[in-house]
C-alpha positions in Angstrom: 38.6 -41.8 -57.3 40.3 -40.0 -54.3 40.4 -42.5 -50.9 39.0 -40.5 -47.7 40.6 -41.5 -44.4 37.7 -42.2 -42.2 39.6 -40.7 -39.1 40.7 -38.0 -41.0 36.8 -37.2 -41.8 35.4 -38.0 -38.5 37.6 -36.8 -35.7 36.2 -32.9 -36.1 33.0 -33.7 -36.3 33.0 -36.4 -33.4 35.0 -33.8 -31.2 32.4 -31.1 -32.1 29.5 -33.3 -31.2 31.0 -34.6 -27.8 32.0 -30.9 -26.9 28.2 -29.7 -27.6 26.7 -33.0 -26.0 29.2 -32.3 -22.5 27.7 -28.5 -22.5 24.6 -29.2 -23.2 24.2 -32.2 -20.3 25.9 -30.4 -17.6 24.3 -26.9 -18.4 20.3 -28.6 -18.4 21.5 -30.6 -15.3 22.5 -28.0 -13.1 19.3 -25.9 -14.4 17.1 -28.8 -13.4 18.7 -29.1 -10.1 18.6 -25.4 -9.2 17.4 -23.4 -11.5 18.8 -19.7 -10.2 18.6 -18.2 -6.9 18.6 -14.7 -6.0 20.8 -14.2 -3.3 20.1 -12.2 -0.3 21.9 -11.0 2.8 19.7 -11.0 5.9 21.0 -8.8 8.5 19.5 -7.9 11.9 19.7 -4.6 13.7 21.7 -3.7 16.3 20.4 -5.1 19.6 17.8 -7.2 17.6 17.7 -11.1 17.2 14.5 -11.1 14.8 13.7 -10.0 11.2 10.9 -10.3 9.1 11.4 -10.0 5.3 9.0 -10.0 2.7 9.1 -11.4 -1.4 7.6 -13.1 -4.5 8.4 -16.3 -6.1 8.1 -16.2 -9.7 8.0 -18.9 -10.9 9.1 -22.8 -9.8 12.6 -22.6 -10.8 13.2 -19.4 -8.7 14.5 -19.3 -5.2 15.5 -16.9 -2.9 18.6 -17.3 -0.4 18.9 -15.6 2.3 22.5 -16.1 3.9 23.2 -14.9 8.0 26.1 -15.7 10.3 25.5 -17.4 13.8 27.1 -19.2 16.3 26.9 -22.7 17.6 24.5 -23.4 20.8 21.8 -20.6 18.8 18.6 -21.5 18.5 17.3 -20.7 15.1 13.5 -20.3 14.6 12.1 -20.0 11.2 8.3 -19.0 10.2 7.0 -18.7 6.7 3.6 -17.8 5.6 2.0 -17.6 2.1 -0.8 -17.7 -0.1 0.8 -20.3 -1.9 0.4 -23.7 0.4 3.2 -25.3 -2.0 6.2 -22.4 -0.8 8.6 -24.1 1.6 11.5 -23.3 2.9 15.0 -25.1 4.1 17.8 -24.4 6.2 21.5 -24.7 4.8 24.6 -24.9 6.4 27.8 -22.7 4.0 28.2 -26.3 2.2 24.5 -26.5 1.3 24.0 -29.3 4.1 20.3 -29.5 5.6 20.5 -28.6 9.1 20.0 -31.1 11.6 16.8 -30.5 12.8 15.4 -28.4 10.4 13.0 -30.9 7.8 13.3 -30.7 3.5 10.3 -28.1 3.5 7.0 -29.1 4.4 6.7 -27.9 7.8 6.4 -23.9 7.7 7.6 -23.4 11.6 10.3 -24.9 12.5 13.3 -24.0 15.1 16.0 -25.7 16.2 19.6 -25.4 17.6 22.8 -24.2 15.4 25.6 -27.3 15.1 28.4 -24.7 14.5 29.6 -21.3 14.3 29.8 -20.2 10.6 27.3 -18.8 8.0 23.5 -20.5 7.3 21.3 -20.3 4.6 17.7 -20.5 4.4 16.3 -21.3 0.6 12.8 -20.0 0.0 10.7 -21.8 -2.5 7.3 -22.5 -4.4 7.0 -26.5 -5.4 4.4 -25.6 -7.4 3.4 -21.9 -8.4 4.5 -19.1 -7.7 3.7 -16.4 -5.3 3.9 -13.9 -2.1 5.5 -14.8 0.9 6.6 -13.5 4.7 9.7 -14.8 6.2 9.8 -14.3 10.2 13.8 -15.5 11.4 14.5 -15.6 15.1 17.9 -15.9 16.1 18.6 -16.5 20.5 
């Protein structure tokens, strides 16, 4: 009767588990949290400070980012409209910070003053659903 050494037996397949368990946890984590975005640059035209942009939600786990520069003192002023009465929308600062000012969705017009110069976000959403929506950004 040949003797098997238990950590000799084990080690693989404990490594192998720990390695899938580690990938598995942090993959499903970050999918929960965000699910994927589709980034999008939101550019005004020369000698305008508004822009209106239109899209479609999906599904609950898509959201749409629209990232624009501005400068501190500029008062930002955000209106979304929809269908859908569960699409919201939040302002982000380049280290996805809410904006003072600015609530965690809910409110559909909303404005407020820029803390800093540096580039913004603003994450479109449904909480529920999924649908059309219009985006109206002011920038003064």
């Amino acid at each position: 009767m040949q003797l098997i050494n238990i950590r000799t037996f084990y080690k693989p397949l404990l490594t192998a588990f720990f390695a899938v368990a580690i990938l598995f946890l942090s993959g499903s984590a970050a999918h929960a949290q965000h699910g994927y975005r589709l980034e999008k640059p939101l550019t005004f035209a020369a000698g305008k400070s508004i822009k209106t942009v239109k899209g479609r939600i999906a599904n609950t786990l898509e959201a749409h980012e629209y990232k624009f520069k501005a400068r501190q003192g500029q008062t930002l002023r955000v209106v979304l409209t929809s269908p859908n009465k569960e699409m919201i929308f939040m302002v982000m600062n380049a280290e996805d910070e809410l904006v003072d000012g600015f609530t965690n969705g809910g409110e559909r017009n909303q404005s407020g003053e820029l803390p800093a110069d540096g580039e913004y976000k603003i994450n479109v959403s449904a909480d529920r659903g999924k649908g059309s929506y219009t985006l109206v950004v002011e920038i003064e």
